[in-house]
PADOVEX-869230 format. One record per atom (N, C-alpha, C): atom name; x negated, y, z negated; residue in one letter. Coordinates in steps of 0.2 Angstrom, whole numbers, plus 2048, in hexadecimal, padded with zeros to 3 digits. Example, Ala and Ser with C-alpha at 12.3 -4.5 7.8 and 13.67 -1.06 7.14 Angstrom:
BEGIN
- at,X,Y,Z,aa
- N,7BE,7E4,7D9,a;
- CA,7C2,7EA,7D9,a;
- C,7BE,7F0,7D9,a;
- N,7C0,7F5,7DD,s;
- CA,7BC,7FB,7DC,s;
- C,7C0,800,7D9,s;
This chain:
BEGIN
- at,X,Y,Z,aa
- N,18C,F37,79C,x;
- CA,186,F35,7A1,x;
- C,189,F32,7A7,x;
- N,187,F35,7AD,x;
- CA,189,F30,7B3,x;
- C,183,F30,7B7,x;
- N,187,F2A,7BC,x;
- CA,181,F27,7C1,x;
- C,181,F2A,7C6,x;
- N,17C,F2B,7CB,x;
- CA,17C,F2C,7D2,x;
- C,182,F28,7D5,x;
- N,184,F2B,7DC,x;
- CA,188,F2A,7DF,x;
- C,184,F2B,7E5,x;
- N,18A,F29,7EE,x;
- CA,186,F2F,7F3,x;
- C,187,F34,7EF,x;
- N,184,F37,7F8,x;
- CA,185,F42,7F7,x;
- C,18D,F43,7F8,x;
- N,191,F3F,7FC,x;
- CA,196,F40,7FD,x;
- C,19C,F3E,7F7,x;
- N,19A,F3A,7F2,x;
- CA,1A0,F37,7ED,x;
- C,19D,F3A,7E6,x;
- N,1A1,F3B,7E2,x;
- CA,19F,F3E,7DA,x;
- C,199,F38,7D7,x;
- N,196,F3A,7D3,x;
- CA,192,F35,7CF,x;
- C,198,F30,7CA,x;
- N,195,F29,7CB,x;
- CA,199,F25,7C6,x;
- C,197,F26,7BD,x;
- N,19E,F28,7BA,x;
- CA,19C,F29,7B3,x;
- C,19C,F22,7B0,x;
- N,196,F23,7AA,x;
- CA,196,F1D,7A7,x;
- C,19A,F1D,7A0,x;
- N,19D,F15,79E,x;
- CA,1A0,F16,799,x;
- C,19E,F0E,794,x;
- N,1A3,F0E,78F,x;
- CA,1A1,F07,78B,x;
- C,1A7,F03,78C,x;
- N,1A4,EFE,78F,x;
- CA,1AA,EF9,78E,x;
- C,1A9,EF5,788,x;
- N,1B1,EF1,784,x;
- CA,1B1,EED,780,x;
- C,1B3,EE7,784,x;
- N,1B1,EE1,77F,x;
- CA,1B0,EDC,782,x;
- C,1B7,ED7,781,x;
- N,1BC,ED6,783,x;
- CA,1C3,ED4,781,x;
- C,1C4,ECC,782,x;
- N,1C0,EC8,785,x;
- CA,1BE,EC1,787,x;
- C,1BA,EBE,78D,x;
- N,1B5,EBA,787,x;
- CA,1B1,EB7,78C,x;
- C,1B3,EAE,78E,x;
- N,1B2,EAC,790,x;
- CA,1B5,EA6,796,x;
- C,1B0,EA3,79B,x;
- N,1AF,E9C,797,x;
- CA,1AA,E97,79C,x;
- C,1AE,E97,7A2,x;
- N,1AB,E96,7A7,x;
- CA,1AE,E94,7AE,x;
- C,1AA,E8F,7B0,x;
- N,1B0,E8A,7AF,x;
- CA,1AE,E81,7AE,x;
- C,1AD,E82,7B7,x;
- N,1AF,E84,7BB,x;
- CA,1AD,E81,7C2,x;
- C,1A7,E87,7C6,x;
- N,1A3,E89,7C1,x;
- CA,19D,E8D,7C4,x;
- C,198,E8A,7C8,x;
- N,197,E83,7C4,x;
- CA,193,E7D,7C9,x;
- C,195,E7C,7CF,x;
- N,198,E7C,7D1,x;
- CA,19B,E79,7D8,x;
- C,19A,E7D,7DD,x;
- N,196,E83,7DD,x;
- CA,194,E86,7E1,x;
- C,18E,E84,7E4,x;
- N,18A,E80,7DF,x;
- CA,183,E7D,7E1,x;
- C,185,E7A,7E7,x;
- N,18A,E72,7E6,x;
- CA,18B,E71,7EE,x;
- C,18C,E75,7F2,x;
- N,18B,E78,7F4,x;
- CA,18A,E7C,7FA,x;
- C,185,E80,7F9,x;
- N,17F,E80,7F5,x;
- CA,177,E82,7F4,x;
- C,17A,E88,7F4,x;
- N,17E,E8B,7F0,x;
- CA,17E,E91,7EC,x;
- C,17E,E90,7E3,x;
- N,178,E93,7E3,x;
- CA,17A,E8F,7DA,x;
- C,17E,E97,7D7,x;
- N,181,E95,7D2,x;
- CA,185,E9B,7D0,x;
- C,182,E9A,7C9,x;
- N,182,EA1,7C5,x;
- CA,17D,EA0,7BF,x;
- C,181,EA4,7BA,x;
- N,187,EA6,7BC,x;
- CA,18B,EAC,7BA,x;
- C,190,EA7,7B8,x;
- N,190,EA2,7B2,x;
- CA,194,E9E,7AF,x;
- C,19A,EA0,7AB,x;
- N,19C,EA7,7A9,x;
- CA,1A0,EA9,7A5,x;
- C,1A3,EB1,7A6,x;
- N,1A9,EB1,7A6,x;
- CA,1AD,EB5,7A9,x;
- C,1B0,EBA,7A4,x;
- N,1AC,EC0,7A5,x;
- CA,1AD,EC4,79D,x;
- C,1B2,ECA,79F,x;
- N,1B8,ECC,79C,x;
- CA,1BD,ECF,79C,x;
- C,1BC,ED4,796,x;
- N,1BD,EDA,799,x;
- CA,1BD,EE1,793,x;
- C,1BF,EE6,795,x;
- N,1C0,EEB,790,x;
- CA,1C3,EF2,792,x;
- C,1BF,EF7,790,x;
- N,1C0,EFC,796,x;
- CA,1BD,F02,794,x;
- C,1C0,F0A,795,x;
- N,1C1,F10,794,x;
- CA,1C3,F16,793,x;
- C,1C1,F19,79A,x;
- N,1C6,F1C,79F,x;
- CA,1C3,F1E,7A4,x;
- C,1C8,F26,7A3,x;
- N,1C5,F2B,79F,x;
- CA,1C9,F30,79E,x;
- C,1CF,F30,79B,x;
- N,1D5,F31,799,x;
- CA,1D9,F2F,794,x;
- C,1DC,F29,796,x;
- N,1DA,F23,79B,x;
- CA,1DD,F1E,79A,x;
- C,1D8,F1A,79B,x;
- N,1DB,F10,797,x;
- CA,1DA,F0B,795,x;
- C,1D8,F06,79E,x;
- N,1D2,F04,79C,x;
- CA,1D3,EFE,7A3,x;
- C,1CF,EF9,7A1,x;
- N,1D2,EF3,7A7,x;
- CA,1CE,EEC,7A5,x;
- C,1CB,EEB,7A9,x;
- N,1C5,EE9,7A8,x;
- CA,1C4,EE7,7AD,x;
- C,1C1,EE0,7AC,x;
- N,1BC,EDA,7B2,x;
- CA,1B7,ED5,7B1,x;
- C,1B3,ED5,7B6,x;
- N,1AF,ED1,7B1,x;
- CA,1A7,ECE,7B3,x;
- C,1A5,EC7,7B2,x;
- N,1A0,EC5,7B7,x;
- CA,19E,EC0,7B6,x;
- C,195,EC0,7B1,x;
- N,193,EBB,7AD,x;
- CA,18D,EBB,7AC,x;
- C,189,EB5,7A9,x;
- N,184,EB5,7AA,x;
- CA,180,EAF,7A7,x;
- C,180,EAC,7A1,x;
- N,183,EB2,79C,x;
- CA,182,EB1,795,x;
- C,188,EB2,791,x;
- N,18A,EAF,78E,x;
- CA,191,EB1,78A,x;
- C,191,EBA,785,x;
- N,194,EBC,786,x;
- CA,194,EC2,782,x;
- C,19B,EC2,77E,x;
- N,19A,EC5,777,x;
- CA,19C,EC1,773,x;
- C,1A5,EC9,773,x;
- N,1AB,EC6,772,x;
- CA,1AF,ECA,770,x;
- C,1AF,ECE,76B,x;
- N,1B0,ED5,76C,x;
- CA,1AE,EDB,768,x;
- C,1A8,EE0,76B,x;
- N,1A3,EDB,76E,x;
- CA,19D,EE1,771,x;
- C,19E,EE3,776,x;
- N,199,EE8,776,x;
- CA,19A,EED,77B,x;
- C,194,EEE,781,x;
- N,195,EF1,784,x;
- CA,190,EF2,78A,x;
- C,190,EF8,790,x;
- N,18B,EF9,792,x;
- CA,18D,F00,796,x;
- C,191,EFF,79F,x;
- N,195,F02,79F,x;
- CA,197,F01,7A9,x;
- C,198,F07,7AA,x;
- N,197,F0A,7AF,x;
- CA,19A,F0F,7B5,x;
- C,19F,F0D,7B9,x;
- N,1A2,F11,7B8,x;
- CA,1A8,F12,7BD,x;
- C,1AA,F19,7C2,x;
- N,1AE,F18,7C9,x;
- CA,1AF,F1C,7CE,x;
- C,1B5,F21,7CB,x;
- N,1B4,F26,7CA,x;
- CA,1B8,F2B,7C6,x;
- C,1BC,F2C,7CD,x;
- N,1BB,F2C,7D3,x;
- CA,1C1,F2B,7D7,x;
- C,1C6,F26,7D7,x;
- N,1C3,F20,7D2,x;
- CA,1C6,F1A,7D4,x;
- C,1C4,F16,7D0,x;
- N,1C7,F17,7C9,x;
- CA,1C2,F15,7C1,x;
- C,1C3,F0C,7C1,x;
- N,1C6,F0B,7C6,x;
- CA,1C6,F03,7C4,x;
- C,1C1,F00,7C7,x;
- N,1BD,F04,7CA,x;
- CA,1B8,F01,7D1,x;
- C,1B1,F03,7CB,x;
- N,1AE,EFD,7C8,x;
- CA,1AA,EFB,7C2,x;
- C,1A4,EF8,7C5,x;
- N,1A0,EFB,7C0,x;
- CA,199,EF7,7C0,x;
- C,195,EF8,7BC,x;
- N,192,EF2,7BB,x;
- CA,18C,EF1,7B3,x;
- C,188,EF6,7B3,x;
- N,186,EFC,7AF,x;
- CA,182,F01,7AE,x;
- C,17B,EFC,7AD,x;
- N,175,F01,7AF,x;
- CA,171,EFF,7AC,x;
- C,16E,F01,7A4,x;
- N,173,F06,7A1,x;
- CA,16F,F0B,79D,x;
- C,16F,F06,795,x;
- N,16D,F07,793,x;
- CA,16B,F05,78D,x;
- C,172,F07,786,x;
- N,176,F02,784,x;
- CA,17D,F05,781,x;
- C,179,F09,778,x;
């Protein structure tokens, strides 16, 4: 399955990443002083298959997601390490 891209670049394929470590990020708060609140408290670290090879990549999220699961992302088959959260349903 892939996503739209422009007209000019291939569509992003989608793929499953695992989840290899999730991580509070004790200094999330400290964005509020400066009236930025930050809500993305935990910094999730995972792999996923981009043709026959392994990548890792990270995200920030509001909620801990537990080691072992999975979730969908797209990735730039020009450029597999350049990621982002699919929206599709895993």
């Amino acid at each position: 399955m892939t996503t739209k891209g422009s007209s000019h670049d291939p569509p992003w394929v989608e793929a499953i990443a695992t989840v290899s470590t999730c991580k509070y990020r004790f200094g999330s708060l400290s964005a509020m002083a400066f009236g930025v609140p930050d809500r993305d408290h935990f910094l999730i670290t995972f792999t996923y298959r981009a043709g026959s090879d392994t990548h890792t990549g990270t995200l920030t999220s509001p909620v801990a997601i537990p080691q072992g699961d999975t979730f969908p992302i797209a990735y730039n088959p020009l450029g597999p390490k350049q990621i982002r959260r699919s929206t599709s349903s895993s």
